[in-house]
N, C-alpha and C positions, 0 to 999 in steps of 0.2 A: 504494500500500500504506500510506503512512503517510496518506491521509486517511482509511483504511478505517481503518485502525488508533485513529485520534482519533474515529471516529464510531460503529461498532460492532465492539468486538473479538472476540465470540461470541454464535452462536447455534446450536442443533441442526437436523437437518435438518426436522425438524419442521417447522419456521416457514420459509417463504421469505422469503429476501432479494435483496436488488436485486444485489450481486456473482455469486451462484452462478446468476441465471436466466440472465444475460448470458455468464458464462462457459459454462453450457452451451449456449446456443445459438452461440457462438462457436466452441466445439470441435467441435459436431456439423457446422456447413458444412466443416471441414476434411476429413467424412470422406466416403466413398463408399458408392453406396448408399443403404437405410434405416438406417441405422446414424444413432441421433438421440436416444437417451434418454441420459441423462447418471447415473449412479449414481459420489456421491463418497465417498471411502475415506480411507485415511491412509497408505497403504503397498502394494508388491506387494504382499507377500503377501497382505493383505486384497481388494484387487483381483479376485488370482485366485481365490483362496479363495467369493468373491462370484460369481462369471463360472461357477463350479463347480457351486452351488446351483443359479443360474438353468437351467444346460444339465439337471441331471438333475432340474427339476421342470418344464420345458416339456418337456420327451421323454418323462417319466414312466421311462426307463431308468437304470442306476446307473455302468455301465460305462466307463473312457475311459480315451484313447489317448492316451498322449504317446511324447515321446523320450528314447532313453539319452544320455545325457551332457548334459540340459537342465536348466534352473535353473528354478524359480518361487517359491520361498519357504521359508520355514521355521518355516509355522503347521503345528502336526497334519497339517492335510487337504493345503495345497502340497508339503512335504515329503515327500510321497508320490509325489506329480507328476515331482520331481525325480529324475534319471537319475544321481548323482554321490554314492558315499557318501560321499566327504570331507563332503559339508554333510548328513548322514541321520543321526539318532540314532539307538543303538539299543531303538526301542520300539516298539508296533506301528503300522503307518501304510499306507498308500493303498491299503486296500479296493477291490477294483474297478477299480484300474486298472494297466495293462497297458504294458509299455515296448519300442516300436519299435526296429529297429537305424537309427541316427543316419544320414540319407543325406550321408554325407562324404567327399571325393573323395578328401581325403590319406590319410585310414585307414583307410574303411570298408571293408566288404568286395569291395562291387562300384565300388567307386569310383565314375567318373561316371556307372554306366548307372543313371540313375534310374526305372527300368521295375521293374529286383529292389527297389528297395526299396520302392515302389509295392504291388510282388505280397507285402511283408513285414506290410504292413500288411494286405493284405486276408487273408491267412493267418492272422492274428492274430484280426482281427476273426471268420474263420471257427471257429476253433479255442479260443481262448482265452474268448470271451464266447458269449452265447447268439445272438448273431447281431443283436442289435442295442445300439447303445450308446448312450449319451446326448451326447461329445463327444469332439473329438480336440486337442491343444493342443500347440503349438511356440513357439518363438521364429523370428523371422525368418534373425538369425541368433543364434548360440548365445553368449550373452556370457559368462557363466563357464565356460562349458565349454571355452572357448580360443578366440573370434572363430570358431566356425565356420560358413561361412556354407552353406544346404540346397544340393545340388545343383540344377542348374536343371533344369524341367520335371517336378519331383517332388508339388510343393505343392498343383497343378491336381489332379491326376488320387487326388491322397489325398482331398484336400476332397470329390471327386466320389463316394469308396468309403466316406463317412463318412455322409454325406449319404444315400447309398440304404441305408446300417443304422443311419436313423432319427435319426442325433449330429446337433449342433451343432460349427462349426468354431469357435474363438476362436484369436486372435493375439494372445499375451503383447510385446505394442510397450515394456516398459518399460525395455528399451534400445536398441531403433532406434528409437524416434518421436521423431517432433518433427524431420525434416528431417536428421539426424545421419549416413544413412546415405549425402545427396548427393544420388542420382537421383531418390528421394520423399520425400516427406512421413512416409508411414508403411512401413515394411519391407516390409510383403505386400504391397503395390502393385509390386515389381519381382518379383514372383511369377504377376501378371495375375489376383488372387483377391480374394474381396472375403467376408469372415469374418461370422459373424451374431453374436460378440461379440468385440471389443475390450479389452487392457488397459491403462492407463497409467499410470507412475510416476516417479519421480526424476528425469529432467530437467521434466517437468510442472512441476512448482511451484521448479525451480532450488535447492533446496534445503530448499524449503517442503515438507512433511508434506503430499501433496499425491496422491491418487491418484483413477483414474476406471475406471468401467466404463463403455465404450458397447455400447448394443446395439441389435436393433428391440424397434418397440413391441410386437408379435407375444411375441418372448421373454421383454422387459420384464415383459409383462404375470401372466407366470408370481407372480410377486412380491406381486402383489394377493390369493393366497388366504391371507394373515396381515397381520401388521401389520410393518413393517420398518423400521427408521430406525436412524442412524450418531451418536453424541453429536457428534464433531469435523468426521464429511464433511460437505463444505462449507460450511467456517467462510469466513466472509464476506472476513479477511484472506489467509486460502490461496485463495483464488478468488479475489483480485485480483491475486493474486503470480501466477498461470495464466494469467488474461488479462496482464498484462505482461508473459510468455515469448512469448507468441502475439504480441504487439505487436511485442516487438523482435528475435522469431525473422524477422518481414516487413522490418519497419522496417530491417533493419543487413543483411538477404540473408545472413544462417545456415547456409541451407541450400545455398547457390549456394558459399559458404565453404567448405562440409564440401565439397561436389562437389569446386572447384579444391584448394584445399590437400589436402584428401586425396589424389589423383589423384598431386600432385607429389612426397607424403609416401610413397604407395605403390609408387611409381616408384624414389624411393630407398632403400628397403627395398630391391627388389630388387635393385640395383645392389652393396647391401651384402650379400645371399645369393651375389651372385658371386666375393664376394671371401673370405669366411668360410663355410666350406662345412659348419660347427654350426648353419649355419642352415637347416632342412630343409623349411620350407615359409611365404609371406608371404600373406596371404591377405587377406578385407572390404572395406566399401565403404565412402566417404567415409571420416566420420572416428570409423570404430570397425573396426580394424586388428589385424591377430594376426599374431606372430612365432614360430612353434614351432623352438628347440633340440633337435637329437640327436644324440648323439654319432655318428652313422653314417646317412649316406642311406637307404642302401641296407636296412638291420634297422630302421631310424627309432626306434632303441630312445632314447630319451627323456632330453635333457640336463639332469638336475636339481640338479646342483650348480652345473654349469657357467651355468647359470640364476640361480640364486642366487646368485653370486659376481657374476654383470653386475648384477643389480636392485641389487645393495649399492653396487657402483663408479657405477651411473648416478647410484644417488641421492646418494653424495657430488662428484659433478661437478654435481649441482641438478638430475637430470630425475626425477623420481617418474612411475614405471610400473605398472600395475596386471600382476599374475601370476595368471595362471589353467591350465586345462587340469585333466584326471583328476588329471594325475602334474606340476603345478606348472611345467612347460614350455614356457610361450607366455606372452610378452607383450602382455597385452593394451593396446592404442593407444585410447583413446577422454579425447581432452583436452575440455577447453570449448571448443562450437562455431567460437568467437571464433580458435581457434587460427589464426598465421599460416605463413607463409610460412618465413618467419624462425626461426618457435619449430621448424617441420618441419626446417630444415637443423641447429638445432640439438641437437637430438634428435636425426637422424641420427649428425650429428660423434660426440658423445658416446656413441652406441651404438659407434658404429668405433672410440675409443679402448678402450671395456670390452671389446671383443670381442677384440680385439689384445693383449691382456694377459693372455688364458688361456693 
C-alpha cells in the first residue's frame, strides 16, 4: 500500500490500472462458479445498491425479495431492502420489494422446519408480485439483526423458487466473507448454493473504503446499455489494501483461526448459558457469534436493560462488544480475525463477571 500510495494515489474507474486488474482477478479465483466480473464501490450500501440495478435490468423485472430482520444499507434504494426499523427513516422507500419471514430457529415461527418458510417465500412471490421478480437477497447470516444465522436446508430450495420466477439470487457476504465464518470462504458456501451476484464490504479493504460487486459476465453485461463508472471504485490504493487482506487472510491461516478459536469461543458461550440462565440462546459460526439476553426462556421476552448494563461493565473491564438484534438484545461477537485463544477466554471471564453482577 505505501508503494501504491508513492506511485499513484488516484484514479477513476475509467482508466485501468495495474492494482485493480490484479485484485480483480485475484478475488474472482476465490469465488465459485462464473462468478468473475469485479464491479468496485466504496461501501455496502453502494454494493448492494449496484447488485440491485444489475438484477432488475438483466431480468427486465422490478420486484425482490428479501428478509425481515436483514440489514443492507442505508442509501434510499438499500434501506428499503432492510427488514429492521431501528435503521429505516421515515420516508418513502423500497418500491417493489417485499419482506420474507426470517427463517430463524430461536424465534421464528416455525422454527427449524425450513420447508414453511421455503413455502413463505413462494407465497409471497405468488401473491404479493406479479409472479415474476427480478431478485431475492439475504445475508448468510444476519449481522445486525443479532448473528442470526438461516436455518439449514432453506437457502437451496428459495434460490430454486426464485430462479423459476425469473430473479436473480445475490449474497450480501459483507459480513461473513472473507473466511470469518471458519468453515468457508464465503457464507453461502455452507449453504451448498452458488449466487449469480455477490456483495462485499468492510472486512474487504480492513478498513479501507473498499467495496465489490461480483457477478457473471451474462448479468455483468446488463451494465453495457449506458455508460457507468464509480469516481473512487477502485482507486488503485484501496485495491492494494484488498489484495493485502487476500495475502494475509492465506499467509497467517485466518480463516482456519476463525474455525478453531471460534469453535473454542462458542463452546464457552455455552458453558456460560449454563450457568446464567438470561442467556436465552448462543448461536454463529467461526468468529461472528451472537449472545441473545431475556429475561425468561420460556416468553424469550427480550433483556434490554439487562443488556445494556453488561455492554457498559464489559467495556469498563476493556472488552468492547458490538449490540444488535430488533430490540438491542444480542451481543454481537465478530472480533479481528487474528483473534486468539486467549482474547476468547478473556472475553469469556469478563462476560461471567458482568453477568454475575445483575
Amino acid at each position: 500500500m505505501r508503494r501504491q500510495n508513492q506511485l499513484l494515489q488516484h484514479t477513476t474507474s475509467i482508466y485501468l490500472n495495474e492494482q485493480m486488474c490484479e485484485y480483480a482477478k485475484e478475488l474472482a479465483e476465490h469465488m465459485p462458479g462464473d462468478l468473475k466480473v469485479c464491479y468496485f464501490v466504496n461501501s455496502g450500501s453502494e454494493a448492494n445498491d449496484l447488485a440491485l440495478l444489475m438484477a432488475r435490468l438483466h431480468t427486465s423485472n422490478s420486484d425482490v425479495i428479501c428478509l425481515r430482520n436483514g440489514y443492507h444499507g442505508m442509501s434510499p434504494t438499500t434501506m428499503g431492502l432492510t427488514g429492521l426499523h431501528t435503521w429505516k427513516y421515515p420516508v418513502s422507500q423500497g418500491a417493489g420489494v417485499h419482506h420474507a419471514v426470517t427463517p430463524n430457529s430461536y424465534r421464528g415461527p416455525h422454527g427449524h422446519d425450513a420447508t414453511k418458510y421455503v413455502e413463505d417465500v413462494k407465497d409471497l412471490i405468488g401473491t404479493a408480485t406479479p409472479g415474476q421478480v427480478a431478485a431475492f437477497i439475504c445475508e448468510s447470516i444476519q449481522g445486525v439483526g443479532g448473528t442470526v444465522p438461516l436455518v439449514p436446508g432453506y437457502l437451496a430450495p428459495v434460490y430454486s423458487e426464485v430462479r423459476r420466477a425469473g430473479g436473480v439470487c445475490i449474497a450480501d457476504e459483507v459480513q461473513t466473507g472473507f473466511g470469518r465464518t471458519g468453515s468457508n470462504f464465503w457464507g453461502f458456501e455452507s449453504h451448498g448454493v452458488v449466487p449469480d451476484i455477490v456483495t462485499l464490504a468492510k472486512g474487504a479493504g480492513n478498513g479501507f473504503p473498499l467495496a465489490v460487486v461480483v457477478t457473471t459476465p451474462q448479468v455483468a453485461a446488463s451494465l453495457t446499455q449506458r455508460l457507468h463508472f464509480n469516481t473512487y471504485g477502485g482507486n488503485p490504493v484501496a485495491c492494494a489494501a484488498g489484495r493485502a487482506v487476500l495475502e494475509v487472510i492465506e499467509e497467517e491461516g485466518l480463516q482456519q483461526n476463525c474455525a478453531a478459536v471460534g469453535s473454542h469461543l462458542l463452546q464457552r458461550l455455552h458453558l456460560l448459558a449454563e450457568k446464567h440462565t438470561i442467556i436465552g440462546d448462543v448461536r454463529g459460526s467461526g468468529l461472528m457469534l451472537g449472545v441473545e439476553l431475556v429475561t425468561d426462556r420460556d416468553t424469550k421476552i427480550p433483556a434490554k436493560a439487562e443488556t445494556a448494563q453488561v455492554f457498559e461493565r464489559m467495556k469498563d473491564l476493556g472488552v468492547l462488544l458490538g449490540k444488535g438484534g430488533l430490540h438491542g438484545n444480542v451481543f454481537r461477537i465478530k472480533p479481528p480475525m487474528c483473534f486468539s485463544m486467549e482474547d476468547a477466554d478473556y472475553l469469556c471471564d469478563t462476560m461471567d463477571i458482568a453477568l454475575s453482577e445483575l
